[in-house]
Structure formats: structure tokens, C-alpha cells
N, CA, C and O atoms as a GROMACS GRO file, in nm:
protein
  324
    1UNK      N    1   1.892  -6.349   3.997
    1UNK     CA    2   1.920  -6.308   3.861
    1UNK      C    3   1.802  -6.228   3.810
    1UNK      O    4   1.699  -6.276   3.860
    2UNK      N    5   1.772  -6.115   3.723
    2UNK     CA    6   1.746  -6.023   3.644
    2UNK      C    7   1.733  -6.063   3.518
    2UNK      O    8   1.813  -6.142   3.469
    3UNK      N    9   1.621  -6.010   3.447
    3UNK     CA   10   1.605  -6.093   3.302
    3UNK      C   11   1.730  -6.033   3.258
    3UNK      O   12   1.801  -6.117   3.202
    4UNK      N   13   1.789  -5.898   3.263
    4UNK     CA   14   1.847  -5.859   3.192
    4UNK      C   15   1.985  -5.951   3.192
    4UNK      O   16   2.054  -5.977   3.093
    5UNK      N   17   2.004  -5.987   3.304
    5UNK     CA   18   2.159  -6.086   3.352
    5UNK      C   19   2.080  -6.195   3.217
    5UNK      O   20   2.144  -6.192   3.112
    6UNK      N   21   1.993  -6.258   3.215
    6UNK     CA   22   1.937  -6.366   3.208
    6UNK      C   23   1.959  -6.347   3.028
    6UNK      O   24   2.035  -6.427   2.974
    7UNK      N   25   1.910  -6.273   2.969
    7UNK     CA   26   1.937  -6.191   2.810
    7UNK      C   27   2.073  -6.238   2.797
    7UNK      O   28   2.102  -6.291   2.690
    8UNK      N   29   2.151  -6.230   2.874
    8UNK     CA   30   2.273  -6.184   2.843
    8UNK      C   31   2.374  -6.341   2.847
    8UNK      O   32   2.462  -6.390   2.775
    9UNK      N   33   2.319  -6.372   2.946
    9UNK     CA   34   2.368  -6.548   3.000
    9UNK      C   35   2.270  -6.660   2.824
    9UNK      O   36   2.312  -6.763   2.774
   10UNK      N   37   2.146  -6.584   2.785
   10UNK     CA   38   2.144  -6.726   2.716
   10UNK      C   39   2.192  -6.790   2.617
   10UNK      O   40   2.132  -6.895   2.594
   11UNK      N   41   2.311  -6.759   2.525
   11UNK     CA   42   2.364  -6.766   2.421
   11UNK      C   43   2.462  -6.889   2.490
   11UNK      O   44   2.500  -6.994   2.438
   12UNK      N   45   2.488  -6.836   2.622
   12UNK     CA   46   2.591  -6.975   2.704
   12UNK      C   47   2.505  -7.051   2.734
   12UNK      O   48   2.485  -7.158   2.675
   13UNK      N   49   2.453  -7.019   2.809
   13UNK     CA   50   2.335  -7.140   2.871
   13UNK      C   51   2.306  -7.258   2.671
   13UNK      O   52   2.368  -7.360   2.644
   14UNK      N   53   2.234  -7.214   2.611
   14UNK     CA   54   2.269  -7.368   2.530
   14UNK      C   55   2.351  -7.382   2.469
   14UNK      O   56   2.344  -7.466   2.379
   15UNK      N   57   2.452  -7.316   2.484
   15UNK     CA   58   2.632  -7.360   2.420
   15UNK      C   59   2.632  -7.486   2.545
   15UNK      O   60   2.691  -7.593   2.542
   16UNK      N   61   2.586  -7.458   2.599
   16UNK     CA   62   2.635  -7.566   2.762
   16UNK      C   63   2.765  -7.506   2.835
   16UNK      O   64   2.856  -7.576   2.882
   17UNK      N   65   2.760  -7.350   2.839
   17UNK     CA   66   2.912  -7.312   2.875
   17UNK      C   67   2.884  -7.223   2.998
   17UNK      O   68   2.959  -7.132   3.032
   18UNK      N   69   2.773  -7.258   3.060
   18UNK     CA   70   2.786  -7.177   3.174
   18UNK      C   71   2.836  -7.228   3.280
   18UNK      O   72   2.775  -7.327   3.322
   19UNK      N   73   2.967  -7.180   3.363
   19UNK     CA   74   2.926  -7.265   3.519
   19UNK      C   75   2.860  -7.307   3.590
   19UNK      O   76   2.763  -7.231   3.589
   20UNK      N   77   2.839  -7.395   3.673
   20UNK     CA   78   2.732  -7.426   3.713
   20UNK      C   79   2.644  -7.400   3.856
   20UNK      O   80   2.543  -7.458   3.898
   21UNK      N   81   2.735  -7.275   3.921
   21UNK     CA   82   2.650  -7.167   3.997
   21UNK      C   83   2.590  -7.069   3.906
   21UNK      O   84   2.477  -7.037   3.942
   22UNK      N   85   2.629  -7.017   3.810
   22UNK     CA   86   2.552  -6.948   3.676
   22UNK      C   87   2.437  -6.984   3.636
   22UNK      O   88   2.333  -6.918   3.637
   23UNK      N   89   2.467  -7.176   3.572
   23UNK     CA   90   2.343  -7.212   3.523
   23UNK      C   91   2.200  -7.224   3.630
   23UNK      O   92   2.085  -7.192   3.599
   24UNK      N   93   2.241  -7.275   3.748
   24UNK     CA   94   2.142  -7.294   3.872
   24UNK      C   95   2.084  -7.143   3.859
   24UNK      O   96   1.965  -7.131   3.832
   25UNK      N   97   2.137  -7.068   3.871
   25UNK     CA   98   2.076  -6.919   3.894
   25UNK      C   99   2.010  -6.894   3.774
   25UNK      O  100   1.911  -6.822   3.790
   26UNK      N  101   2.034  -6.934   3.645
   26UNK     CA  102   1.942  -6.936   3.545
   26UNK      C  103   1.836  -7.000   3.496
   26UNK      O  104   1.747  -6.958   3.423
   27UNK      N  105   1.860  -7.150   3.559
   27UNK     CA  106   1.741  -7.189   3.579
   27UNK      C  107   1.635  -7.187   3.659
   27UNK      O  108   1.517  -7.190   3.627
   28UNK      N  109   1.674  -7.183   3.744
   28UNK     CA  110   1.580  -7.127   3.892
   28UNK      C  111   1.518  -6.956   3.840
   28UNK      O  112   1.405  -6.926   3.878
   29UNK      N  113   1.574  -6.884   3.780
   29UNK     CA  114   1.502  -6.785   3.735
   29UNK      C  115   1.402  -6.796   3.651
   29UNK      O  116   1.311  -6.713   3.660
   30UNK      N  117   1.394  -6.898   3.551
   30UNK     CA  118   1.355  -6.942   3.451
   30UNK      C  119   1.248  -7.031   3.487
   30UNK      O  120   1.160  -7.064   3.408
   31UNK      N  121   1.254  -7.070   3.602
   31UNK     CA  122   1.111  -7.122   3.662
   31UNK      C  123   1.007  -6.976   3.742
   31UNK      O  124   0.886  -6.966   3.757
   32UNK      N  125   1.073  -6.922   3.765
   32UNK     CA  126   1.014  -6.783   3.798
   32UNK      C  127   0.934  -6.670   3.682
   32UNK      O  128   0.842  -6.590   3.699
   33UNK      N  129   1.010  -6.702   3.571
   33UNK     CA  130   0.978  -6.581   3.536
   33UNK      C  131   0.922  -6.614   3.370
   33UNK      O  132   1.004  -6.624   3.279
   34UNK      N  133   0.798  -6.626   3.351
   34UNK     CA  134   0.754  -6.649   3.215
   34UNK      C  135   0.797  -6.592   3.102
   34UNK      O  136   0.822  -6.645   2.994
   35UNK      N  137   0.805  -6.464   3.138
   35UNK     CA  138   0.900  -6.369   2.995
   35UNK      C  139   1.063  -6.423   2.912
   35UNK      O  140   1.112  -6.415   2.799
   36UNK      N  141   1.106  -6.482   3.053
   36UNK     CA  142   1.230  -6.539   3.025
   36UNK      C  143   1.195  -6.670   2.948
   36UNK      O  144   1.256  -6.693   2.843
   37UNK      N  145   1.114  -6.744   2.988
   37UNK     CA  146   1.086  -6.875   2.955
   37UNK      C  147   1.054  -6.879   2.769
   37UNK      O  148   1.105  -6.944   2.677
   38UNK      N  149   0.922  -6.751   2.779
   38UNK     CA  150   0.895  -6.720   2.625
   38UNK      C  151   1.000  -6.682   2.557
   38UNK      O  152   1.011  -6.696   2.435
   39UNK      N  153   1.099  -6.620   2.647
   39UNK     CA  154   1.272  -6.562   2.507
   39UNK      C  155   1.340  -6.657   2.508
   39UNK      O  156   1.417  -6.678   2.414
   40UNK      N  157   1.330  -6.750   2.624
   40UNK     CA  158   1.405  -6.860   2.546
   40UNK      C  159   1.391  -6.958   2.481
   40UNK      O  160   1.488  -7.019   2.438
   41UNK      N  161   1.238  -7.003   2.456
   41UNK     CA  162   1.181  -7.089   2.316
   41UNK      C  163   1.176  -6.968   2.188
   41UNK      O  164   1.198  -6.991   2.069
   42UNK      N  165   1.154  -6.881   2.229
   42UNK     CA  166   1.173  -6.801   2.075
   42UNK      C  167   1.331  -6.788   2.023
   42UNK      O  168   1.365  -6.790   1.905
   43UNK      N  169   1.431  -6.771   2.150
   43UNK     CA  170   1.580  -6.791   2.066
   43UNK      C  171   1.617  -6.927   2.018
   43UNK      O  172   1.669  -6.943   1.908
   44UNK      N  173   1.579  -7.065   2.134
   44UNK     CA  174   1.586  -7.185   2.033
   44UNK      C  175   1.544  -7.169   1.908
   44UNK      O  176   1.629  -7.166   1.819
   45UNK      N  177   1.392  -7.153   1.873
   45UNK     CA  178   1.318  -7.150   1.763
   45UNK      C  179   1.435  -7.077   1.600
   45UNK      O  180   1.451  -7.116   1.484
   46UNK      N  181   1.489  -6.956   1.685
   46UNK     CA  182   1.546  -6.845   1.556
   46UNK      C  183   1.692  -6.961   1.531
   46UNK      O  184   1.733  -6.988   1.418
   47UNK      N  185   1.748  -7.012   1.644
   47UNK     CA  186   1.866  -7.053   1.652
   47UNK      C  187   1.847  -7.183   1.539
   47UNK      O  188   1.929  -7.221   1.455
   48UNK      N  189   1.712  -7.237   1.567
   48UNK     CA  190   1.715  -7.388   1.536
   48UNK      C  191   1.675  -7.347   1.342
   48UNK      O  192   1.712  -7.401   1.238
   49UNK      N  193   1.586  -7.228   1.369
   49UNK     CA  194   1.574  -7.208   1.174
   49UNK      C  195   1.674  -7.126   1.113
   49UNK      O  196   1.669  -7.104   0.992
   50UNK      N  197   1.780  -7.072   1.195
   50UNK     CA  198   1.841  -6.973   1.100
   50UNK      C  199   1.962  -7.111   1.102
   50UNK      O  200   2.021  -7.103   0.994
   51UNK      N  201   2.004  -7.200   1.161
   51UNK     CA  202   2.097  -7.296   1.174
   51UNK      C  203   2.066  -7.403   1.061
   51UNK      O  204   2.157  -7.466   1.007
   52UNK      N  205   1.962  -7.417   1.035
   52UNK     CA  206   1.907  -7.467   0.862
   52UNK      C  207   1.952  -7.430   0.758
   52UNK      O  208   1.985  -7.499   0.662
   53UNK      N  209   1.956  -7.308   0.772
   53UNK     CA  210   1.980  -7.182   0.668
   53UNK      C  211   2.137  -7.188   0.605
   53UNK      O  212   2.225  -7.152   0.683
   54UNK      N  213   2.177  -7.230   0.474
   54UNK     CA  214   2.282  -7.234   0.404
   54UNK      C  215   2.380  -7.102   0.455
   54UNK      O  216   2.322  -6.994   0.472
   55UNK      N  217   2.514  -7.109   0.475
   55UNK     CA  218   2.608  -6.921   0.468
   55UNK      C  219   2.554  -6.849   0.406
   55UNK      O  220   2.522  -6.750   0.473
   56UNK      N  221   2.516  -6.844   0.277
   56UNK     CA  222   2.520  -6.740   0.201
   56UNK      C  223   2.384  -6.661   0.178
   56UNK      O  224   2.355  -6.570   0.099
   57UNK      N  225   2.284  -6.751   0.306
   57UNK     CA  226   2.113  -6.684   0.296
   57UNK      C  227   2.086  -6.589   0.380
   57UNK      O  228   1.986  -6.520   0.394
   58UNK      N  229   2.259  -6.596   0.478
   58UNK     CA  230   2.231  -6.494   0.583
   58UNK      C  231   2.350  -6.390   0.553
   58UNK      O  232   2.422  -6.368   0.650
   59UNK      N  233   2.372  -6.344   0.471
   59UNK     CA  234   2.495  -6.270   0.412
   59UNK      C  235   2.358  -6.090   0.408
   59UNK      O  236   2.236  -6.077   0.414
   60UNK      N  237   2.500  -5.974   0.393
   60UNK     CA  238   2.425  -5.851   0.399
   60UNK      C  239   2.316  -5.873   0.240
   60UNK      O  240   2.198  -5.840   0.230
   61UNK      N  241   2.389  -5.925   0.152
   61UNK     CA  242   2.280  -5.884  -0.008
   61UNK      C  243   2.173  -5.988   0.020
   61UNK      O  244   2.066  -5.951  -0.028
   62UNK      N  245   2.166  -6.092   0.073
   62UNK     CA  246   2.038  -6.222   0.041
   62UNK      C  247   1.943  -6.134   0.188
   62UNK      O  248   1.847  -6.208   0.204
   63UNK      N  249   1.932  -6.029   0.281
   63UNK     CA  250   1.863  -6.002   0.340
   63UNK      C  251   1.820  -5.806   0.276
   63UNK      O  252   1.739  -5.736   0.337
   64UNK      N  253   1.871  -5.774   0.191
   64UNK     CA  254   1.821  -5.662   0.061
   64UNK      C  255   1.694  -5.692   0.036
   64UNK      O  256   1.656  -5.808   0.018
   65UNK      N  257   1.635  -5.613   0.034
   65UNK     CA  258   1.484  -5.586  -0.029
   65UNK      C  259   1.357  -5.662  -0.007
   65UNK      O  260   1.299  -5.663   0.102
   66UNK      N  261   1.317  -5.724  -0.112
   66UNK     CA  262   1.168  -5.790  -0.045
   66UNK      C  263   1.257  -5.911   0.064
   66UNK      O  264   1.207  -5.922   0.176
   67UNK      N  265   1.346  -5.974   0.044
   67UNK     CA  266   1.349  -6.063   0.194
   67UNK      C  267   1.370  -5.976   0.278
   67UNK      O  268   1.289  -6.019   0.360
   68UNK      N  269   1.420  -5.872   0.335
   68UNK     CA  270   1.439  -5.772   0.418
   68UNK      C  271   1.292  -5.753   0.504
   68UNK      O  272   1.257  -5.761   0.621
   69UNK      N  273   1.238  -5.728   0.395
   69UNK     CA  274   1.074  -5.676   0.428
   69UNK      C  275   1.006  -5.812   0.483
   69UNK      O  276   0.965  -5.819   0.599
   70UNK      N  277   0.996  -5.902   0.409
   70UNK     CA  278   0.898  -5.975   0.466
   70UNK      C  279   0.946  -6.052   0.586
   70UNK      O  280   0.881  -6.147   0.629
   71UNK      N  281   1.064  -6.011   0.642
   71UNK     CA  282   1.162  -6.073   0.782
   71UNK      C  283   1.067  -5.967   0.885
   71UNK      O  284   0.964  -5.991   0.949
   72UNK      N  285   1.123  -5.879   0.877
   72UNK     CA  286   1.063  -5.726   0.980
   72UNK      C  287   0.935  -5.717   0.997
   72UNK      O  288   0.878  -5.692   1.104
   73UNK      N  289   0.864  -5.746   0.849
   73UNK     CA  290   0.730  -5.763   0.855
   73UNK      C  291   0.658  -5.920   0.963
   73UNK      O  292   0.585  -5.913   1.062
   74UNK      N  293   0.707  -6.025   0.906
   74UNK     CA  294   0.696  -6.127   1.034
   74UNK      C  295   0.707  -6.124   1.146
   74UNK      O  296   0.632  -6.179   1.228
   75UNK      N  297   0.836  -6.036   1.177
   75UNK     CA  298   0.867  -5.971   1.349
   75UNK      C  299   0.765  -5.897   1.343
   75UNK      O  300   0.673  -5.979   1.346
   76UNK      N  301   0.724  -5.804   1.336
   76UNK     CA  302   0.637  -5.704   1.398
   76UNK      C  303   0.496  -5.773   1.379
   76UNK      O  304   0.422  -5.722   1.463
   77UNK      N  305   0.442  -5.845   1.322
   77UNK     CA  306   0.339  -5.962   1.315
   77UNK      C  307   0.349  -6.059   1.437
   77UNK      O  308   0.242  -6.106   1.477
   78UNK      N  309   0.434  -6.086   1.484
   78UNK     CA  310   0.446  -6.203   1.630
   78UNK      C  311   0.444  -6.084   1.707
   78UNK      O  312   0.361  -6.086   1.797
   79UNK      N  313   0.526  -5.958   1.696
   79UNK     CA  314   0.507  -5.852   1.839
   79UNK      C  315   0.378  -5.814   1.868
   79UNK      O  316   0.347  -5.758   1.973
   80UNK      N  317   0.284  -5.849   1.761
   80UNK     CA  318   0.162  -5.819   1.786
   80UNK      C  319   0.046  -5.915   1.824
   80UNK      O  320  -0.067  -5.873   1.803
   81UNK      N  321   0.057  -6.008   1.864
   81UNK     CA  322   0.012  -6.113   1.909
   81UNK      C  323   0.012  -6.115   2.055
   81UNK      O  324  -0.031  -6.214   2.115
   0.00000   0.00000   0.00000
């Protein structure tokens, strides 16, 4: 497996919906490959705080203006680390 396969598989992988020649190949990659390992504690992480988050905080108007900014601004603050 390919991070890019691997990108693409993790949204199943913790649904728990991968087969399980799929998941083996994803985990076994995932002991290989640190980049993968770091995207997938950072998608738990987004999954586990935006899943906090009431409907209506993630709607197009509640992400308008200064919350807009200080979201993008936080991302590009961790890309720089």
C-alpha cells in the first residue's frame, strides 16, 4: 500500500469498515511509514474535536469571517512546526 491508497482507506479504517485483507495492508503500512502514522492521529484528533462541535458550528455562515481566519490561521501555524 501507498500513502496515497492509505489517504484514501482512512475514513474506513475507523468506521471499522474495511475488509480485512484491506485493513492488514493498512496496518502493516502504518507500521512502516511515519507520515501515515502522523495523518492518522491528526484525523482522529480533527474527527474527535469537530465531533464535539454542535450542527450548526460547522454550517457555511458560523465558519465566515474572523472564525474563518483564525481556523486557516491555526492550520498554517501546525504546517509550520
Amino acid at each position: 500500500m501507498d500513502c496515497d491508497e492509505f489517504v484514501e482507506l482512512v475514513t474506513a479504517f475507523l468506521d471499522g469498515a474495511l475488509p480485512a485483507d484491506d485493513e492488514e495492508r493498512f496496518v502493516a503500512h502504518l507500521t512502516e511509514c511515519d507520515g501515515c502514522e502522523t495523518y492518522l492521529e491528526q484525523f482522529r484528533q480533527t474527527v474527535d474535536t469537530l465531533g464535539g462541535l454542535p450542527a450548526d458550528a460547522l454550517s457555511a455562515d458560523a465558519l465566515s469571517g474572523p472564525v474563518r481566519t483564525r481556523l486557516l490561521e491555526a492550520f498554517r501555524d501546525r504546517n509550520q512546526r
